[in-house]
Kinemage of the C-alpha trace (Angstrom):
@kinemage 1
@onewidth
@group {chain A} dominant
@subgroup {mainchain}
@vectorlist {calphas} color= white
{ca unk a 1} P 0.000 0.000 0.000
{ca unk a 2} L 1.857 3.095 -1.121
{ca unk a 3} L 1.297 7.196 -0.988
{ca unk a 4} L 2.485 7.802 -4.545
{ca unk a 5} L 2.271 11.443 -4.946
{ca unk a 6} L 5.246 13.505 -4.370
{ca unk a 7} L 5.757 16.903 -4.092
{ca unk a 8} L 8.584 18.431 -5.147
{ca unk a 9} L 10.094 21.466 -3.603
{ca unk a 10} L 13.634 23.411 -3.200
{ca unk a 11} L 13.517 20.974 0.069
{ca unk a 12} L 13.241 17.821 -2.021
{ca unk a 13} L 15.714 14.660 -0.912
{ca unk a 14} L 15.074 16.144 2.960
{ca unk a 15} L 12.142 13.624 3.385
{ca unk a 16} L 12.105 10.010 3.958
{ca unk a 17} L 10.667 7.115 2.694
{ca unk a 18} L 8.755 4.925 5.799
{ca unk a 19} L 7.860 1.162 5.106
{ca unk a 20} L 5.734 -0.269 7.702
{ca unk a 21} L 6.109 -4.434 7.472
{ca unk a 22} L 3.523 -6.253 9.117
{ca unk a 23} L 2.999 -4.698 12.410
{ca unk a 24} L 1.506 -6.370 15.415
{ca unk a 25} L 0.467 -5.280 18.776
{ca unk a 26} L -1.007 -6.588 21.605
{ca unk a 27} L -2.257 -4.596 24.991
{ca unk a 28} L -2.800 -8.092 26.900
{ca unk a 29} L -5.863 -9.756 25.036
{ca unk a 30} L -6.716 -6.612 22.962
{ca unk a 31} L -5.081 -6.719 19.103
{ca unk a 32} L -4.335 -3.393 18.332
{ca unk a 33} L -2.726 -3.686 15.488
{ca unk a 34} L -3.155 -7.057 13.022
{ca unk a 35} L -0.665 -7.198 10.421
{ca unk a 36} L -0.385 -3.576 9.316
{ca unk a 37} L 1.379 -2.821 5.738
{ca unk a 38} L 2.152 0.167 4.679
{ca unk a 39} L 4.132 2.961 2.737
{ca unk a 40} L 4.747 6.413 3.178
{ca unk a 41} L 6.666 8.114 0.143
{ca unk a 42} L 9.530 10.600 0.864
{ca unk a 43} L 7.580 13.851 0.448
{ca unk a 44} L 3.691 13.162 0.609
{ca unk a 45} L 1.354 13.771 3.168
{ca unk a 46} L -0.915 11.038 4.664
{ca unk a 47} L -4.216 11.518 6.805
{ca unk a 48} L -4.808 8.382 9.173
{ca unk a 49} L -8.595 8.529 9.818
{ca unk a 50} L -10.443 5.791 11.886
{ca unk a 51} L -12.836 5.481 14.834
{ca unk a 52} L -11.271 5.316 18.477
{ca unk a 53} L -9.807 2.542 19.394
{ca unk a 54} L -8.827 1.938 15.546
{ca unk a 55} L -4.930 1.670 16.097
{ca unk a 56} L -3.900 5.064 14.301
{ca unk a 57} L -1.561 6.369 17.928
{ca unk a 58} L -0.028 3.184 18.363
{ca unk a 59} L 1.042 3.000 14.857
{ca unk a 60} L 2.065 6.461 14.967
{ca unk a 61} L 3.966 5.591 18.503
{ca unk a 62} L 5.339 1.819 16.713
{ca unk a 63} L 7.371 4.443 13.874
{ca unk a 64} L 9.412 5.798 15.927
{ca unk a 65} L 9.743 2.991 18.647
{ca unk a 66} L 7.832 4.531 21.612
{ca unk a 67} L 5.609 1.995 21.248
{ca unk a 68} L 7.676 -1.721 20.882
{ca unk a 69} L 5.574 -4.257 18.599
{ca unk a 70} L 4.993 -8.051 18.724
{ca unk a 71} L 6.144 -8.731 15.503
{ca unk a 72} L 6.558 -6.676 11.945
{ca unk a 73} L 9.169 -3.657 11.982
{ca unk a 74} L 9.169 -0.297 10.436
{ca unk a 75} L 12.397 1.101 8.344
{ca unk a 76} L 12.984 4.744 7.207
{ca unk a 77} L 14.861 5.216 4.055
{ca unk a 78} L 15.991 1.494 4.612
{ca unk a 79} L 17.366 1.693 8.272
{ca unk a 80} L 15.490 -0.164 10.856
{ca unk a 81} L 13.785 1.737 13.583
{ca unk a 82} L 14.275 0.384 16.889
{ca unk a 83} L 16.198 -2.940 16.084
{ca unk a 84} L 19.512 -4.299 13.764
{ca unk a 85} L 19.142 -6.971 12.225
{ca unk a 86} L 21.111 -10.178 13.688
{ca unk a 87} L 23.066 -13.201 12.197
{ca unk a 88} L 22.049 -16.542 14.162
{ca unk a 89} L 21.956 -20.050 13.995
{ca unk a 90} L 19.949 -22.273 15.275
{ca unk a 91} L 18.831 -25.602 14.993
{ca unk a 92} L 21.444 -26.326 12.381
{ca unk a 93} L 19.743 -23.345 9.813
{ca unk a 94} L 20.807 -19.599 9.853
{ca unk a 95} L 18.739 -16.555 9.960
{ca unk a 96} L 18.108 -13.244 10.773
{ca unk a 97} L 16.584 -11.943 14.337
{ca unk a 98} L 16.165 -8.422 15.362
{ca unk a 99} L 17.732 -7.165 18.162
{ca unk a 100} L 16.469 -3.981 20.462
{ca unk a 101} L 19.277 -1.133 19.932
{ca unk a 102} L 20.014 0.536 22.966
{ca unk a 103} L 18.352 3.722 23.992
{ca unk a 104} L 20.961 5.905 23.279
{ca unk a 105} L 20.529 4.843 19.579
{ca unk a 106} L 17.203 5.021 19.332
{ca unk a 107} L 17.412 8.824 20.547
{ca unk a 108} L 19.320 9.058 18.191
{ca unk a 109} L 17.442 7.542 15.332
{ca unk a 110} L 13.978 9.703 16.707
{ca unk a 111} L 15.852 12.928 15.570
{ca unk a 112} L 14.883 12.113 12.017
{ca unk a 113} L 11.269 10.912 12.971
{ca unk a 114} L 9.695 14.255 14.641
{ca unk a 115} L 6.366 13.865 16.783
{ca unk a 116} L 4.150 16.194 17.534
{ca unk a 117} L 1.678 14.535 20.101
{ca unk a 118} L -2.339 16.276 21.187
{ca unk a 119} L -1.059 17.019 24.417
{ca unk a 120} L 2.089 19.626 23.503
{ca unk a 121} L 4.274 17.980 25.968
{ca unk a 122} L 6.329 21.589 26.165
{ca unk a 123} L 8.475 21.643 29.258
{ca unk a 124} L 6.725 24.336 31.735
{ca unk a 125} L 9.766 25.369 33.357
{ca unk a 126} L 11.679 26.801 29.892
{ca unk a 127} L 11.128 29.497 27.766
{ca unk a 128} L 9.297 28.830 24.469
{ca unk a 129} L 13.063 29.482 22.473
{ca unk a 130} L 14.513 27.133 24.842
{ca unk a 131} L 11.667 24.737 24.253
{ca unk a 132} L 12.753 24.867 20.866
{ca unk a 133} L 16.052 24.492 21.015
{ca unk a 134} L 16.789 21.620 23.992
{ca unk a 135} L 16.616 18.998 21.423
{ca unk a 136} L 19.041 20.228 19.044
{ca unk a 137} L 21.746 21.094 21.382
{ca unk a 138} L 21.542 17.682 23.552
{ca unk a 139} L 20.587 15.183 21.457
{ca unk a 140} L 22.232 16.362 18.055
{ca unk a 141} L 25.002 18.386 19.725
{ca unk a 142} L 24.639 21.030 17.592
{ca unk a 143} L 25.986 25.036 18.304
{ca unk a 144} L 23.917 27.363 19.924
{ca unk a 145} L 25.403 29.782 17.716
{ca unk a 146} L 23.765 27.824 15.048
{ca unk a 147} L 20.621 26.717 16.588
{ca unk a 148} L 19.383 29.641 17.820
{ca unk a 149} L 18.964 31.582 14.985
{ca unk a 150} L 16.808 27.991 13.355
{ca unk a 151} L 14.755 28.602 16.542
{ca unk a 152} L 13.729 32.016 16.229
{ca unk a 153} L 13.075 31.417 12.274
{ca unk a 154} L 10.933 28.746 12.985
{ca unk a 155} L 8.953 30.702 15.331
{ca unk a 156} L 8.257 33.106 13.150
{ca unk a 157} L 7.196 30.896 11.160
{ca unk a 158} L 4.671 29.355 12.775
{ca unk a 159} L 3.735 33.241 14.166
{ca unk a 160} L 5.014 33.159 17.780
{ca unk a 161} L 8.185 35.488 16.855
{ca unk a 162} L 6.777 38.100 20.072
{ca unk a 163} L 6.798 34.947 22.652
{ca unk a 164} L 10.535 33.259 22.345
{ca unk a 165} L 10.737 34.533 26.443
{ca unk a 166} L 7.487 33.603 27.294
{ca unk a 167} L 6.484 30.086 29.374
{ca unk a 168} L 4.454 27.537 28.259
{ca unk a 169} L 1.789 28.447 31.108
{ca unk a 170} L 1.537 32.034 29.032
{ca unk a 171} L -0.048 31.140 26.105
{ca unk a 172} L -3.295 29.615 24.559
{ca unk a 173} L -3.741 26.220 23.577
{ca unk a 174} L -3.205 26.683 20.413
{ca unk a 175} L 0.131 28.790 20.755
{ca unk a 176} L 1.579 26.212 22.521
{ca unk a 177} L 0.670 23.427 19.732
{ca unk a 178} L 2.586 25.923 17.279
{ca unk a 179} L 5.446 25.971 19.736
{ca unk a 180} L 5.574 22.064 19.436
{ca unk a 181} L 5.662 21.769 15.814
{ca unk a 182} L 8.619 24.300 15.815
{ca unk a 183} L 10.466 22.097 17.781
{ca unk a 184} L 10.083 19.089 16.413
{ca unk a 185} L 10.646 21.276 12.889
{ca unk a 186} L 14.294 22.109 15.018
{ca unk a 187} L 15.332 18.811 14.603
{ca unk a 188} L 15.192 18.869 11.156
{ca unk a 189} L 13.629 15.574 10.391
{ca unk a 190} L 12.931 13.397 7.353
{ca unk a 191} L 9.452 12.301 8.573
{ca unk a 192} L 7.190 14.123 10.917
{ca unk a 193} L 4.072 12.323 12.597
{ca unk a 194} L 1.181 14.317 14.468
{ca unk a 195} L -0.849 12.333 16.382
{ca unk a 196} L -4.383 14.039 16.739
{ca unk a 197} L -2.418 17.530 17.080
{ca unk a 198} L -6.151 19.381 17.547
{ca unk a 199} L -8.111 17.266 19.774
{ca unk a 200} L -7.237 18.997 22.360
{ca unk a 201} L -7.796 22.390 21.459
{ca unk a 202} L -10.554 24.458 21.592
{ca unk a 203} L -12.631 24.886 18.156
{ca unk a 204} L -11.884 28.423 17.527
{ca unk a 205} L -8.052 27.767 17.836
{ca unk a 206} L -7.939 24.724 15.527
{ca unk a 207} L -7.569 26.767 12.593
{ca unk a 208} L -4.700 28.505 13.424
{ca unk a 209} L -2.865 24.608 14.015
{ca unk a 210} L -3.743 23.351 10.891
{ca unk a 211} L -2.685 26.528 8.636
{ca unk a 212} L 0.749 26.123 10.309
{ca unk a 213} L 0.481 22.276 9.509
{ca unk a 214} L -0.505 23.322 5.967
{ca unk a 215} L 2.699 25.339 5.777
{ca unk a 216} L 4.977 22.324 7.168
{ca unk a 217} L 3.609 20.184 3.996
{ca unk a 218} L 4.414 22.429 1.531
{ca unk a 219} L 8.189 22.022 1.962
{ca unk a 220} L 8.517 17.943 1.500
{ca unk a 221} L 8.725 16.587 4.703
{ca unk a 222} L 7.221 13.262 4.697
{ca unk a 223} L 4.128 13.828 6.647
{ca unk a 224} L 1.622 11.498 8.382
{ca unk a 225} L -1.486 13.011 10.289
{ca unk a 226} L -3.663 11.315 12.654
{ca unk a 227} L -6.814 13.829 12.888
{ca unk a 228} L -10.395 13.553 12.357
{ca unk a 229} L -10.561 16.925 10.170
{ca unk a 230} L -11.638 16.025 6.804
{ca unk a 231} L -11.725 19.000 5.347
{ca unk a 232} L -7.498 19.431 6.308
{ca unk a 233} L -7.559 15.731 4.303
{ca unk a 234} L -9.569 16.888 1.204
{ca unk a 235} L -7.500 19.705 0.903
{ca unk a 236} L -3.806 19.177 1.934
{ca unk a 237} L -3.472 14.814 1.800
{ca unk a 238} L -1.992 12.718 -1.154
{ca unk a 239} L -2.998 9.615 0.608
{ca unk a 240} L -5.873 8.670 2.689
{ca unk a 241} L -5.576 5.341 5.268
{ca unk a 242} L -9.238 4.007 7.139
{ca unk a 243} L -8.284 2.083 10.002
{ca unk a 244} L -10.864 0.013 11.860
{ca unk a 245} L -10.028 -2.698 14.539
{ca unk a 246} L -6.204 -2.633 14.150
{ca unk a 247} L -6.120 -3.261 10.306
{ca unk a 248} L -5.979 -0.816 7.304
{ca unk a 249} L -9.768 -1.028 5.811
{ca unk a 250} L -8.582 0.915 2.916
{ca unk a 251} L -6.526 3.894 1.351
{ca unk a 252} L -6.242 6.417 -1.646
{ca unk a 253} L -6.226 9.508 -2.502
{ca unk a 254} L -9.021 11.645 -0.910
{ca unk a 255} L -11.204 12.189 -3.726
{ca unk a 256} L -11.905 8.469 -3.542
{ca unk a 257} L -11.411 7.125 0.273
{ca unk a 258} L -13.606 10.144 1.249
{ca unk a 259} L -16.071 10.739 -2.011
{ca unk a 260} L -16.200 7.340 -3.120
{ca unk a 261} L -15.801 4.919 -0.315
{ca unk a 262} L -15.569 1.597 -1.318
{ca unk a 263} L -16.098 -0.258 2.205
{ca unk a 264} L -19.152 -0.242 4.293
{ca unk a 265} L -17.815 0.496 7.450
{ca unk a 266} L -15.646 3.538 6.026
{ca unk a 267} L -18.599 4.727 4.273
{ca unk a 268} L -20.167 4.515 7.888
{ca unk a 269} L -17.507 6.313 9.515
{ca unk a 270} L -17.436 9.299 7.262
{ca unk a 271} L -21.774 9.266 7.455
{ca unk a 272} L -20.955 10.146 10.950
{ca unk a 273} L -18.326 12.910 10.867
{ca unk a 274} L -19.221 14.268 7.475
């Protein structure tokens, strides 16, 4: 199952290519995920739409290894996330097992796979520049001298130029959302996943989320968007995925996942948030 749409930009070769190999996962007897296949090309943007409960967060969390799987893996322009892959015998044959890499790597390896979760997550006790700029300095070790000046161009960006010394506690809801998409923009990753990033904002403030979101997608980064606002799909997705009791129903591009539906249960779904 693949996004196939690319956009091309003076940011092009920036984004990655994410290949999601039969993921499963299990919360004690509840499947969450049952087999889950598929591809995100380097550049497009993907909406992951499904009822609650569906799997979409945990197979956000599973791509960049907050969440550990059962079985299946996920790779990002051909590097395993999470694991390395293993010689070993046994029994007499040879094969391949995957083995956990230590945290340190996988720090390491979430620099290129930015997150942007509902709940901000900004640390209260730091400014919003130094919100911004934590990540960069400690986990990619890069100069203030050069990270800095990133910062307070990607707050500008997203409109928050006037509150680099203000606190997390400061500003609205959805100020604070823009704050976290800057800093996981800091990073400068090939992939960037939003899990739900409006749920938790008040109606009147959504808008001003998903123009900034909007902006993000027009410069290549591989997006993929959990959210349950179809008119941000129509309008800004190549690719479309239903999800429905752990398993990908179906997927497109939006004029036909969301105008054409061709399975009962997403037709069902979109009859009730249509």
């Amino acid at each position: 199952m693949t996004a196939t749409t690319t956009r091309t930009t003076a940011h092009e070769g920036a984004a990655g290519r994410v290949e999601v190999h039969g993921l499963h996962k299990s919360f004690g007897t509840l499947e969450v995920l049952r087999d889950v296949d598929l591809t995100f090309e380097p550049g497009t943007v993907t909406v992951v739409l499904g009822p609650s409960g569906s799997g979409k967060s945990t197979l956000l969390r599973a791509i960049n290894h907050l969440e550990k799987v059962d079985a299946g893996f996920v790779t990002v322009d051909g590097d395993l996330v999470g694991y390395r892959r293993r010689h070993s015998r046994r029994g007499g044959r040879r094969g391949d097992v995957l083995q956990e890499l230590k945290e340190r790597e996988i720090l390491g390896q979430r620099t290129r796979i930015g997150f942007v979760f509902q709940g901000f997550n900004l640390f209260p006790h730091l400014t919003v520049l130094e919100n911004v700029v934590e990540a960069p300095l400690s986990a990619q070790r890069r100069p203030r001298a050069e990270v800095e000046p990133e910062a307070r161009e990607l707050l500008s960006r997203v409109g928050l130029a006037d509150k680099a010394a203000a606190r997390p506690r400061q500003l609205s809801g959805g100020q604070q959302q823009r704050v976290a998409i800057a800093r996981a923009l800091a990073l400068r990753p090939r992939v960037l996943l939003f899990d739900e990033p409006t749920s938790a904002l008040d109606p009147e403030l959504v808008g001003e989320v998903l123009e900034v979101i909007k902006d993000v997608a027009s410069t290549g980064t591989t997006l993929v968007v959990v959210t349950h606002e179809i008119g941000f799909a129509r309008e800004v997705a190549d690719n479309v995925v239903f999800m429905d009791g752990g398993v990908v129903v179906e997927q497109g591009p939006p004029a036909e996942v969301l105008s054409r539906p061709r399975h009962a249960r997403t037709r069902a779904f979109l009859d009730k948030v249509l």
